[in-house]
C-alpha positions as CSV (number, residue, x, y, z in Angstrom):
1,X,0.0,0.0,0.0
2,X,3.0,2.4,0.9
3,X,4.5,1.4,-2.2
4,X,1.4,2.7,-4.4
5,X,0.8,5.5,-2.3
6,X,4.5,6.4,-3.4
7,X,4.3,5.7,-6.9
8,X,0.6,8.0,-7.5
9,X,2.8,10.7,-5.7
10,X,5.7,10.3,-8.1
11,X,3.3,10.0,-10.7
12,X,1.6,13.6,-9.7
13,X,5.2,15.4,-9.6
14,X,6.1,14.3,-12.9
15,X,2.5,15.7,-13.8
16,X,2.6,18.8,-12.2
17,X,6.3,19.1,-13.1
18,X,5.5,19.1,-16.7
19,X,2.6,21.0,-16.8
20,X,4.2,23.6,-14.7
21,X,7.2,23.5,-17.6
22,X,5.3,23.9,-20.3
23,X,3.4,26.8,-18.8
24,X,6.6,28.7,-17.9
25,X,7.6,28.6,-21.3
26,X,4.4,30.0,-22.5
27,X,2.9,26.6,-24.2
28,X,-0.1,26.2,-22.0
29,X,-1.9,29.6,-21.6
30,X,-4.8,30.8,-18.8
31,X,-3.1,31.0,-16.4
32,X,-1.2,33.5,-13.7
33,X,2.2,31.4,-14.2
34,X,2.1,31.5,-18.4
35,X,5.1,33.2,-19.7
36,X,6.8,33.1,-16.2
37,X,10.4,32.1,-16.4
38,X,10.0,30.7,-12.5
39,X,7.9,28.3,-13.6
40,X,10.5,27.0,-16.5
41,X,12.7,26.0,-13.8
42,X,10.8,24.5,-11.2
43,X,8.6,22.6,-13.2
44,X,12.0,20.0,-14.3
45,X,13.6,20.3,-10.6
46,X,9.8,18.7,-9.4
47,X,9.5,16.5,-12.6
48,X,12.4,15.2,-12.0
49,X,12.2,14.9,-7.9
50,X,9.3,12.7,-9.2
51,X,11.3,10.8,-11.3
52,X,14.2,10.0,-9.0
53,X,11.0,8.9,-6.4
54,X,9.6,6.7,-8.7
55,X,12.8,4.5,-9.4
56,X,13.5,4.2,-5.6
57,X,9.7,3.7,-5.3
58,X,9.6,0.9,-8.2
59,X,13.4,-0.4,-7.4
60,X,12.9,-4.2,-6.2
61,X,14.4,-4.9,-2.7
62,X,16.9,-7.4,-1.2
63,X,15.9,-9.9,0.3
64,X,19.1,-10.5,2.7
């Protein structure tokens, strides 16, 4: 269950990540944050937090 919970979170950064990207850069307009350079940089740094999360999350353990 903590492994899911995990993996939807991951899943949500790399979501949020991107869409915050995209409207930084001015691709996705209607919003406050369109055109925003801020935006262009945090979106990757949380996309790819979400990333790294979901290869730990997904990694398969030891079993020693």
């Amino acid at each position: 269950m903590k492994k899911t919970m995990l993996a939807l979170l991951a899943l949500g950064m790399i979501l949020v990540g991107t869409i915050w990207t995209f409207q930084g850069l001015g691709y996705l307009e209607g919003s406050a944050m369109t055109g925003v350079e801020t935006w262009a940089v945090i979106g990757p740094l949380v996309a790819g937090l979400g990333v790294a999360l979901l290869i730990v999350v997904m990694r398969p353990r030891d079993s020693d």
